[in-house]
C-alpha positions in Angstrom: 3.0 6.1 19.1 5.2 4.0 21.2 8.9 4.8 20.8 7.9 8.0 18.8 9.0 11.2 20.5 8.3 14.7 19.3 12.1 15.3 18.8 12.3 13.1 16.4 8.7 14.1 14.7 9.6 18.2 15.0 7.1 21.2 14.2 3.5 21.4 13.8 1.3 19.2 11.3 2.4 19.4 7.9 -0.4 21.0 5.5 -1.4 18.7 2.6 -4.3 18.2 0.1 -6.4 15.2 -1.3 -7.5 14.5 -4.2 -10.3 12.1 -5.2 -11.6 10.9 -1.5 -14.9 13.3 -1.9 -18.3 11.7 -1.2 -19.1 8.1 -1.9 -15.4 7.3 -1.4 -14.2 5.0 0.8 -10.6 5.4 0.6 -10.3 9.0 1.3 -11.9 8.7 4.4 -9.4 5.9 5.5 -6.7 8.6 4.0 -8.0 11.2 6.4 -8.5 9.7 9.5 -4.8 8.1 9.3 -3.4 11.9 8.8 -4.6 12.9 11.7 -4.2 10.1 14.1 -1.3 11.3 15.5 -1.6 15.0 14.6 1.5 15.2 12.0 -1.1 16.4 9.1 -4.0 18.5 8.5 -6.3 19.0 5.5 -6.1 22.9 4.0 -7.1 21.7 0.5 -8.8 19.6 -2.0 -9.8 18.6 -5.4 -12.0 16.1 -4.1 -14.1 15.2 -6.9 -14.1 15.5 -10.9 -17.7 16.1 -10.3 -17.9 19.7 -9.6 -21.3 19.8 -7.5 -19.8 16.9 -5.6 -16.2 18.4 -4.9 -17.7 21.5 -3.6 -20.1 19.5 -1.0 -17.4 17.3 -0.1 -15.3 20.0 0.9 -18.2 22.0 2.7 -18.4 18.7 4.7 -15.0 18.8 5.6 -14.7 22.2 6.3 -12.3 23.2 3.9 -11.7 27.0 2.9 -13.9 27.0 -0.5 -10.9 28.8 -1.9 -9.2 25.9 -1.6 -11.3 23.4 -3.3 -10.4 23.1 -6.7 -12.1 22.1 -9.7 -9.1 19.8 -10.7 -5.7 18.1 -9.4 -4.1 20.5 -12.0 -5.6 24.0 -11.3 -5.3 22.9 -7.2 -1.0 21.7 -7.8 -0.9 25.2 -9.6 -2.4 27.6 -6.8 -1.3 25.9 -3.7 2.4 26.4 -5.0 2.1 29.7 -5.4 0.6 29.8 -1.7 3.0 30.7 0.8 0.9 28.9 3.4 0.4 25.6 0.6 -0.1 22.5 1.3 4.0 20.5 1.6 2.2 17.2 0.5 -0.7 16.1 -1.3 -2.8 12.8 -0.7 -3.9 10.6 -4.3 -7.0 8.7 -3.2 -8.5 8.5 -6.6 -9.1 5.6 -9.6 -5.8 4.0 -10.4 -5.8 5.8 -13.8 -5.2 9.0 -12.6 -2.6 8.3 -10.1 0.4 9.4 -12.6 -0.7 12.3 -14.2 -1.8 13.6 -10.8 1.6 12.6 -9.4 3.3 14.3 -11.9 1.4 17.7 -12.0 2.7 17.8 -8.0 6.2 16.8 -8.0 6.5 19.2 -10.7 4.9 21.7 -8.6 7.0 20.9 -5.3 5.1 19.3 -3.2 5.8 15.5 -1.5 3.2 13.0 -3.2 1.1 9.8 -0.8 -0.3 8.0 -2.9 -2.6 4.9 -3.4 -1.7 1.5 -5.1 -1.1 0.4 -7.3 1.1 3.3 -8.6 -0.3 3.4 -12.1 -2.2 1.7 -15.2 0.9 0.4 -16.8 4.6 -0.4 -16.3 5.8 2.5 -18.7 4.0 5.1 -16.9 4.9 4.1 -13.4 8.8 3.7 -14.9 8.2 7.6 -16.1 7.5 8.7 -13.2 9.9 7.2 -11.0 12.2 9.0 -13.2 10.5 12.3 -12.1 10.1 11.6 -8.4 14.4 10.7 -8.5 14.4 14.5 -10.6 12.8 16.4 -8.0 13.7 14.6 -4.9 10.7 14.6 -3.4 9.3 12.3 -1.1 7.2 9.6 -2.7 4.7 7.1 -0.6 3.1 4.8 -1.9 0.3 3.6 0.6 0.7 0.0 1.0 -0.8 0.1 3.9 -0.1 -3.6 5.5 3.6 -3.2 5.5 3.4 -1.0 8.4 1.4 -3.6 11.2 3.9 -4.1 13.7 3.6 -7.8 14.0 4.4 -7.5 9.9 7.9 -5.2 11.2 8.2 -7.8 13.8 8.0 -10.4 11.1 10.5 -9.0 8.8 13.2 -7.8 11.4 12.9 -12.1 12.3 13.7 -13.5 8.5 16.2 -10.9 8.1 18.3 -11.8 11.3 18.1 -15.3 10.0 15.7 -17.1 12.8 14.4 -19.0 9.8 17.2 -19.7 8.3 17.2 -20.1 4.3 13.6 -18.7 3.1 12.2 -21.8 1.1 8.3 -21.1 1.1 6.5 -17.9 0.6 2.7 -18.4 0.4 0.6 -15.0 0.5 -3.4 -15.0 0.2 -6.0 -12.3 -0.3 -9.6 -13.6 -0.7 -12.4 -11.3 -1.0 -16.1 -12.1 -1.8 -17.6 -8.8 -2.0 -17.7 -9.5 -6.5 -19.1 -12.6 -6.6 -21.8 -11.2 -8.1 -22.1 -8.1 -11.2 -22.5 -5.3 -9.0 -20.8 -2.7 -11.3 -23.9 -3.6 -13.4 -25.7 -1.8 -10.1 -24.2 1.4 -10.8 -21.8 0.8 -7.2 -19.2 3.3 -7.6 -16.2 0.9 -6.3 -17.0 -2.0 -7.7 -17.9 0.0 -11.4 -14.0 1.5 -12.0 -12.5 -1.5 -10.3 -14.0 -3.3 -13.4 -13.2 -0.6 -15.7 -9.6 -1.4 -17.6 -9.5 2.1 -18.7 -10.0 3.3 -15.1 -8.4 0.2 -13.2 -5.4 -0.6 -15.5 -4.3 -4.4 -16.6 -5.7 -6.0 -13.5 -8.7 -6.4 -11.8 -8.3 -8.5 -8.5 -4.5 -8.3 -9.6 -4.4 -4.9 -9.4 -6.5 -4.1 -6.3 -5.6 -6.5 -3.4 -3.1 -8.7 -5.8 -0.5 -6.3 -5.1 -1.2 -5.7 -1.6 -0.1 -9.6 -1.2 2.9 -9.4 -3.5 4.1 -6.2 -1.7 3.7 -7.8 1.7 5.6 -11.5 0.9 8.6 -9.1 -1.1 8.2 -6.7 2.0 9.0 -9.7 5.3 11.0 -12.2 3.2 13.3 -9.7 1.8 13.3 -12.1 -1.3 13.4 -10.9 -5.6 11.2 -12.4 -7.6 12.5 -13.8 -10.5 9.8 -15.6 -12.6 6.2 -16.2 -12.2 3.5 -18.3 -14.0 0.1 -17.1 -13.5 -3.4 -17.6 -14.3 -6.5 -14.8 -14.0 -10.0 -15.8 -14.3 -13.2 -13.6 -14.6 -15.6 -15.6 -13.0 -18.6 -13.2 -13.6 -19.9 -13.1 -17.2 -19.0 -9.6 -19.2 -16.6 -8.6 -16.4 -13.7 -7.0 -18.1 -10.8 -7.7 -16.0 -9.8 -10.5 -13.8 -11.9 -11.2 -10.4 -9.7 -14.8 -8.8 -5.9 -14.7 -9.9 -3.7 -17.6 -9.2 0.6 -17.6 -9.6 3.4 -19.3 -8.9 6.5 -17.6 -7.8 9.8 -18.0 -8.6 12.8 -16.2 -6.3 16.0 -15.2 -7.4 18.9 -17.7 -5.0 20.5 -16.1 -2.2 24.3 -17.3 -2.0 24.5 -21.2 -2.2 20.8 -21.7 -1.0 18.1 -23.6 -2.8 16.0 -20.9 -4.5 12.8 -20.0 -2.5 9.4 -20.7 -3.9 6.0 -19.3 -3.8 2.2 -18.7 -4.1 -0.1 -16.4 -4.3 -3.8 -16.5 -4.6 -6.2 -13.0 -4.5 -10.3 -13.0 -5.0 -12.9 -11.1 -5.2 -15.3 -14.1 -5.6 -14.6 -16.2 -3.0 -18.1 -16.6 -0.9 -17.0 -16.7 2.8 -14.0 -14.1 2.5 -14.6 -10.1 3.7 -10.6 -9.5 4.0 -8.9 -12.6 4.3 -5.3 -11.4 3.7 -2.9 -14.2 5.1 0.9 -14.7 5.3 3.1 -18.2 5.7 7.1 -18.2 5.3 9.0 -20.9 5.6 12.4 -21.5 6.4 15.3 -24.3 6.9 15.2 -23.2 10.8 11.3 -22.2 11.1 8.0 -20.6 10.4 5.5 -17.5 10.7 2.2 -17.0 10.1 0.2 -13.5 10.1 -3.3 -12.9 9.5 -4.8 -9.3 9.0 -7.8 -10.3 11.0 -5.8 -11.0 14.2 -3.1 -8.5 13.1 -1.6 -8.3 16.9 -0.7 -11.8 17.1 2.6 -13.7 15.0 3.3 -17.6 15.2 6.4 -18.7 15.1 7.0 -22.2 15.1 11.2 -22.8 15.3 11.7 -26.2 13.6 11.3 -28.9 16.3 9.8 -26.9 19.1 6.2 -26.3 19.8 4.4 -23.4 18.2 4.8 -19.4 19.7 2.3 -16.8 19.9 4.6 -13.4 19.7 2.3 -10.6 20.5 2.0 -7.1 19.8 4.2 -5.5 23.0 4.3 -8.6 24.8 6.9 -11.2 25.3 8.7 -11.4 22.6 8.5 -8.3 20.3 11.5 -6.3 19.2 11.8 -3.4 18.8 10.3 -2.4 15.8 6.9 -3.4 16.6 7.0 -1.5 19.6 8.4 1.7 17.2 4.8 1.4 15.6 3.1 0.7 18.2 0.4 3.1 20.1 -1.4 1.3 23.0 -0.3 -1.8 25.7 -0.2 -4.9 24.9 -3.7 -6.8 25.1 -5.5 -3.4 23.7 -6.0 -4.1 20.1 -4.6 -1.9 17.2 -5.5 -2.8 13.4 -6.3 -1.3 10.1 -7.3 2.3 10.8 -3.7 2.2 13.0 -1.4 0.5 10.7 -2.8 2.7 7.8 -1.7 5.6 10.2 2.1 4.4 10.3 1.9 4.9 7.3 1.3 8.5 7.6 3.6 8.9 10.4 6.5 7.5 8.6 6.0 9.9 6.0 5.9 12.9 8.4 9.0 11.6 9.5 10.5 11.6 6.3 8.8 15.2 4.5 10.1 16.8 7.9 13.7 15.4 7.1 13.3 16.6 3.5 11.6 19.8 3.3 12.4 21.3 6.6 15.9 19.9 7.7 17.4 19.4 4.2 18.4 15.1 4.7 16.9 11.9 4.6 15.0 10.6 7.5 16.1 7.9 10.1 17.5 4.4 9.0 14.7 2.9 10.7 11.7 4.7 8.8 10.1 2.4 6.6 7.7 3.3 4.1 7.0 1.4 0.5 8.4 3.9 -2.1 8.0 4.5 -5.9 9.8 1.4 -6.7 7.6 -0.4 -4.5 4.9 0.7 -7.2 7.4 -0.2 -10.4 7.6 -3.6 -8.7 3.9 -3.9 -8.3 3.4 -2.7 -11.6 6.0 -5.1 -13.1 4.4 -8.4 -11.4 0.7 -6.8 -12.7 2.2 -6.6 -16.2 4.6 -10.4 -16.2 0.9 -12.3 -14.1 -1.1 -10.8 -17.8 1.6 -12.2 -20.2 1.6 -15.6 -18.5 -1.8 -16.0 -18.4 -2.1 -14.8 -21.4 0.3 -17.6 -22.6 -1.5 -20.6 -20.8 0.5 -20.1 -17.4 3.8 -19.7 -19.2 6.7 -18.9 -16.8 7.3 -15.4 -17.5 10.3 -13.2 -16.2 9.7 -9.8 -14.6 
């Protein structure tokens, strides 16, 4: 990683654990190959899979110790704390309804928690265990993985020094197509528990890639929502929970400034769309635009002057991009790579925590429990609008 020097990183790879992840997930993979990307982690344990039979091939495929694959996140918490070679963090890669109590059964037990989004099933149970994670003092991540592209920290670092002036428009999209059709009814494991509220929570789309564009706008425009009005659709018959979401977004005023506004739509039933997450802000001075597809490129149009393509370590880019950046300009980074900033940002800060006794740099950024109240909160106030015919409802 650009800017990244082992000084700064210190020690070997932290040992964690995953659970969920185990065969037929996609997720987990992701999980895994971002640990190791830059050699701050390595995998010593698992409880990979409520299926027993499954958990055990999983591991055997990973080559895991089979006296470290567990039969359950609780037995696996238990026995790697009592290890004095356990594992310092633990990876949550599992259905969204298992998140907390899985959470919980580690922080209890010591060990730093990543986790996936969104944090939990409801608001109450995410608000419990932020509570818990501010207890123990351990280091929480929540993956939202797109915050860490480094046209995305390029993005934010230009809003927050004002080169847009007074934010006005927020407009974030996530369009999908890969629901357009029943396929839980198929028996597809991803699609089934996606489309399952006791599994999946509140929200369907919402929930899944929702969030993921609610986090990003919040994360570069800096800006707190106040209000929303919201309306969810299930567009396939007998599906459950919503598949196409629509809302309008209210921000709270900064100073005297008129108060920003916003959209947001996310789909999973929108023919033409694989991962079509998008970003627009604009302000009284300018505008940016990112798209996750061509993640190494930012325009920026300054109001007046003709449009600018800022690239990934090219002319242009502060330095924060650069920070979390791995290769020269022109060689493309994406997904796999930004996931992995993730990962190295919480090496960064479970080094500074568990081995020096502080807090990590200023300038490592990771999304945090709150990050995952917030997320749950905006899940929670886009089901009561809807519910109330679009009605503008405060978080």
């Amino acid at each position: 990683m650009v800017g990244a020097t082992k000084s700064e990183t210190g020690g070997g790879p932290i040992r964690y654990g995953m659970v969920g992840g185990g065969q037929g997930a996609f997720i987990g993979a992701v999980h895994r190959i971002a640990a190791r990307m830059d050699n701050e982690f390595v995998l010593v344990a698992g409880a990979l899979s409520s299926n027993p039979a499954r958990a055990k091939a999983s591991a055997e495929e990973l080559g895991l110790d089979p006296a470290r694959s567990y039969g359950s996140f609780a037995e696996m918490a238990k026995a790697e704390a009592k290890r004095p070679d356990g594992i310092e963090a633990v990876a949550i890669v599992t259905p969204n309804n298992v998140h907390v109590p899985a959470a919980k059964a580690f922080l209890e037990a010591g060990i730093h928690v990543i986790c996936d989004k969104p944090l939990a099933t409801t608001l109450a149970e995410a608000k419990k265990l932020a509570a818990l994670v501010e207890k123990t003092g351990k280091v929480f991540v929540l993956t939202h993985n797109y915050t860490a592209y480094p046209m995305v920290r390029q993005a934010r670092e230009m809003v927050a020094k004002g080169q847009l002036g007074d934010i006005r428009i927020v407009q974030s999209e996530y369009p999908q197509d890969w629901l357009t059709e029943d396929l839980a009814a198929t028996g597809q494991k991803q699609a089934a528990w996606r489309s399952d509220p006791k599994q999946a929570g509140a929200g369907g789309a919402l929930g899944d890639i929702g969030t993921h564009a609610y986090n990003l706008a919040r994360f570069v425009c800096g800006l707190e929502l106040d209000s929303l009005s919201a309306d969810l659709d299930a567009f396939v018959p007998g599906r459950q929970l919503d598949d196409n979401v629509n809302v309008m977004l209210r921000f709270k005023p900064v100073g005297k400034s008129h108060p920003a506004k916003g959209i947001l739509w996310a789909s999973q039933v929108a023919p033409g769309h694989e991962n079509g997450l998008k970003l627009r802000i604009y302000g009284s001075k300018g505008g940016l635009e990112w798209v996750q597809a061509d993640p190494n490129y930012l325009w920026y149009t300054p109001f007046g002057q003709p449009k600018q393509l800022i690239t990934r370590n090219g002319a242009g880019a502060l330095p924060v991009a650069g920070r979390v950046s791995r290769v020269p300009s022109g060689h493309p980074e994406g997904y796999l790579e930004g996931f992995a900033n993730i990962y190295q940002e919480a090496a960064r800060a479970i080094r500074a925590a568990r081995r020096k006794g502080g807090k990590p740099a200023k300038d490592v950024i990771f999304p945090t429990i709150q990050d995952g109240v917030e997320g749950m909160a905006f899940i929670e106030a886009c089901v009561k609008s809807s519910k109330k015919n679009g009605a503008w409802t405060k978080l």
